[in-house]
C-alpha positions as a Markdown table, in Angstrom:
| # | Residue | x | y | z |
|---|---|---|---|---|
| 1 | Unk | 84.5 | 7.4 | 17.9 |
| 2 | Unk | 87.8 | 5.8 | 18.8 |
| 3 | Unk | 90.1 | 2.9 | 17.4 |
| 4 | Unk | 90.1 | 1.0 | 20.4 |
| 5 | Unk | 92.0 | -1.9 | 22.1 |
| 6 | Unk | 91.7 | -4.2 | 24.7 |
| 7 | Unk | 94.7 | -4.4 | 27.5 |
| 8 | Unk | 94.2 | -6.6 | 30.5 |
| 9 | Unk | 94.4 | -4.5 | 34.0 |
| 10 | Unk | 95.4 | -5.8 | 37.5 |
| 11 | Unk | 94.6 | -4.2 | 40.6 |
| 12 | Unk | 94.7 | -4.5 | 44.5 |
| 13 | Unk | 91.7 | -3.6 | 46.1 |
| 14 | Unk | 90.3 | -4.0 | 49.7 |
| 15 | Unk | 87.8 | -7.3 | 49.8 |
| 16 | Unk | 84.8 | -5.4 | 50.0 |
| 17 | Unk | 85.4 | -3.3 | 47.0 |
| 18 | Unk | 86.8 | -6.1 | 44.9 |
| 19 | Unk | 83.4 | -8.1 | 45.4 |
| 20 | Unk | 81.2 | -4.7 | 44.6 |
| 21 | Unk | 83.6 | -4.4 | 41.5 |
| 22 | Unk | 83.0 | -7.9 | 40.9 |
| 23 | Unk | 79.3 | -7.9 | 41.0 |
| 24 | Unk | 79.0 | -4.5 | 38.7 |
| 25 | Unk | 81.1 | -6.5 | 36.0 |
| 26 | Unk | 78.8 | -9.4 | 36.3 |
| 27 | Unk | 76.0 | -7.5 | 36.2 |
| 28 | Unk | 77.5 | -5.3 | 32.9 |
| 29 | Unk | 80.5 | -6.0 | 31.7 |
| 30 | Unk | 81.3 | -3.0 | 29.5 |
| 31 | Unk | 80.4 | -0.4 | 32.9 |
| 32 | Unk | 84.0 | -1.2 | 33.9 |
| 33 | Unk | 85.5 | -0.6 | 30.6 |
| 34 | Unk | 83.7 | 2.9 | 30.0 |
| 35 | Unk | 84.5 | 4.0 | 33.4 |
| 36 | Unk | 88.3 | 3.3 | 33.6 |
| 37 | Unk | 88.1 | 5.2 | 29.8 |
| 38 | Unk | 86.2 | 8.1 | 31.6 |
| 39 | Unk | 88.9 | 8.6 | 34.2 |
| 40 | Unk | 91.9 | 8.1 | 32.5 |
| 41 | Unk | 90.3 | 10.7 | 29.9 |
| 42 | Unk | 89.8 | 13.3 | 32.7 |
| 43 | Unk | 93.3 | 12.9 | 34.3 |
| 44 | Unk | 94.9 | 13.5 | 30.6 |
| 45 | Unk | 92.8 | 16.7 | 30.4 |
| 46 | Unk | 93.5 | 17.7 | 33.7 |
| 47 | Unk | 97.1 | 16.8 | 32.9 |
| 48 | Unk | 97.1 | 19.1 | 29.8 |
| 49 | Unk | 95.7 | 21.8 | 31.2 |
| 50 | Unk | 97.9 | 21.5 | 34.2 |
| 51 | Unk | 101.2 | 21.5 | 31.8 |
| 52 | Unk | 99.3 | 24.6 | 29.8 |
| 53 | Unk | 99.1 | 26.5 | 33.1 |
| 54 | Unk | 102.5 | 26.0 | 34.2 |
| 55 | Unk | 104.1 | 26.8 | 30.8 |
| 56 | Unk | 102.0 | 30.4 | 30.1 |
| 57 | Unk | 102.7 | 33.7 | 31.9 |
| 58 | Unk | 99.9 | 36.1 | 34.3 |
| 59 | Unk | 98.0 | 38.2 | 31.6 |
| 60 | Unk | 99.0 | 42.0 | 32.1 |
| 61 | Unk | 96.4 | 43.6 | 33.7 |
| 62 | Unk | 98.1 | 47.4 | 34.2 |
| 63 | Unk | 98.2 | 48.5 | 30.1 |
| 64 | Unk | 99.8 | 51.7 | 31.0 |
């Protein structure tokens, strides 16, 4: 697995979904923590296969 770290977050969030959020971390604590790692580990995909796309050229499909 990973070295990991922990970094203290801050966020604005309507009432009603700042109490949900605050119940699901009273209920378990580390369901936050493995959440905010799941999404920020999608967006860097996303964002490396976005740069990948944008960098590369349409595959010849006409040989001849």
């Amino acid at each position: 697995m990973w070295e990991t770290r922990a970094v203290e977050l801050r966020v604005r969030l309507p009432r009603p979904v700042a109490a949900e959020v605050e119940e699901v971390q009273r209920r378990d604590p580390d369901l936050l923590s493995r959440l905010v790692m799941y999404a920020v580990t999608r967006r860097t995909i996303y964002d490396q296969l976005s740069a990948g796309e944008a960098g590369s050229t349409p595959a010849e499909t006409d040989e001849s």
